[in-house]
C-alpha positions as CSV (number, residue, x, y, z in Angstrom):
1,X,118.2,91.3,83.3
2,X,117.0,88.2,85.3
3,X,114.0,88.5,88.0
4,X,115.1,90.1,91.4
5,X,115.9,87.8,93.8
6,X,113.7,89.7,96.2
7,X,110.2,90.7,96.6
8,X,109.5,94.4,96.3
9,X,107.5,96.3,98.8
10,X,104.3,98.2,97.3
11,X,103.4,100.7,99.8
12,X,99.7,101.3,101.4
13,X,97.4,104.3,100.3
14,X,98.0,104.7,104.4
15,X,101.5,105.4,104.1
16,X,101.4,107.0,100.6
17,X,99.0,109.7,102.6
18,X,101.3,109.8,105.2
19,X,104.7,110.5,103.0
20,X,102.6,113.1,101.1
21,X,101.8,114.8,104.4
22,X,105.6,114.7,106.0
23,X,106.9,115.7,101.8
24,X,104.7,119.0,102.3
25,X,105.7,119.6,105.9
26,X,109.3,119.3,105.1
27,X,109.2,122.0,101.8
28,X,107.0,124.2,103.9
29,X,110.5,124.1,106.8
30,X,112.7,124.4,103.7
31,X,111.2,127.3,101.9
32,X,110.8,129.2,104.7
33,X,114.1,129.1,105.3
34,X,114.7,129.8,101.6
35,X,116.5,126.6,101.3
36,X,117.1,125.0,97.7
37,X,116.7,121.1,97.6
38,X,120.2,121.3,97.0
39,X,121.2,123.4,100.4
40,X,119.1,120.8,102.2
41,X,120.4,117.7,100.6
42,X,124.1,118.7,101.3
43,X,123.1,119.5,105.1
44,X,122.2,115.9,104.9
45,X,124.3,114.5,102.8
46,X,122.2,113.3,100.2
47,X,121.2,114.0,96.2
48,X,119.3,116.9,95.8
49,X,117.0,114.1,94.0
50,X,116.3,112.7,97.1
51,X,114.9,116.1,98.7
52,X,112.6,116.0,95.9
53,X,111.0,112.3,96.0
54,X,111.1,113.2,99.8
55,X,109.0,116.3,99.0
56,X,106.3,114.7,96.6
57,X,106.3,112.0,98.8
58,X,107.8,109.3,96.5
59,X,110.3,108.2,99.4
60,X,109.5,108.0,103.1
61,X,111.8,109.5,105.1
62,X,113.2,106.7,108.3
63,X,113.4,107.6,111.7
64,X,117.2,109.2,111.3
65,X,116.3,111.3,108.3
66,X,113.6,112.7,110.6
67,X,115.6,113.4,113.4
68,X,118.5,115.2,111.1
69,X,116.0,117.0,109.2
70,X,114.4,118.3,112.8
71,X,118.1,119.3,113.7
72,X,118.9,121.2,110.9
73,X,115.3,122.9,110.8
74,X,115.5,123.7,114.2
75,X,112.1,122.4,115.1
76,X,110.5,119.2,116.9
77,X,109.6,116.3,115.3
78,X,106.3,116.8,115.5
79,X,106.4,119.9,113.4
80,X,107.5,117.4,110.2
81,X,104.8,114.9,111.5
82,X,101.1,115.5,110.9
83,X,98.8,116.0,114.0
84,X,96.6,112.8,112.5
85,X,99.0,110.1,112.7
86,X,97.5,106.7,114.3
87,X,99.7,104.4,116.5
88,X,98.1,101.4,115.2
89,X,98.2,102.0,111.7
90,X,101.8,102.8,111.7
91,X,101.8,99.4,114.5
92,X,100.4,97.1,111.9
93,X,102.3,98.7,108.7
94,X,105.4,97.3,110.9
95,X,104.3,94.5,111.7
96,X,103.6,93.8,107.7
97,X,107.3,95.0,107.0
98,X,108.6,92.9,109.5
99,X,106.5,89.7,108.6
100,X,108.0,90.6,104.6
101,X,111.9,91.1,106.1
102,X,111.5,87.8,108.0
103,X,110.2,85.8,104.9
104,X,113.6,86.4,103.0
């Protein structure tokens, strides 16, 4: 195996919180639906594996995957979301990703 021809992305402690918070908010929606991983994952056509890194908080979840999960739960967005986000961290985490994408 060579070196990637691309850098990787090594997320904040900001947006490791953040996943953590949606991960919980989204198996709180699924169990009380008494949804398996696997129920939700074929709503949305993903690996149940995915549910779970969503979940822990592994993976964060992009703006679609919100608003399927939200249409399948049946709730707003802001029920996934935590009260406590701040528009200019998630502003300036953009920015970063942006500034990375346009270096390639």
């Amino acid at each position: 195996m060579g070196k990637r021809s691309y850098k990787s992305y090594v997320k904040t402690p900001e947006e490791n919180k953040l996943n953590k918070m949606v991960g919980l908010n989204i198996r709180n929606q699924r169990r009380i639906r008494k949804w398996t991983q696997t129920k939700l994952a074929k709503k949305l056509g993903v690996a149940f594996q995915q549910i779970g890194k969503y979940e822990r908080g592994d993976n964060g979840l992009n703006a679609i995957r919100l608003v399927q999960m939200c249409k399948h739960f049946e709730v707003p967005y802001q029920t996934i979301l935590p009260n406590d986000i701040h528009l200019e961290l998630v502003l300036t985490d953009a920015e970063k990703i942006l500034a990375i994408s346009e270096r390639e």
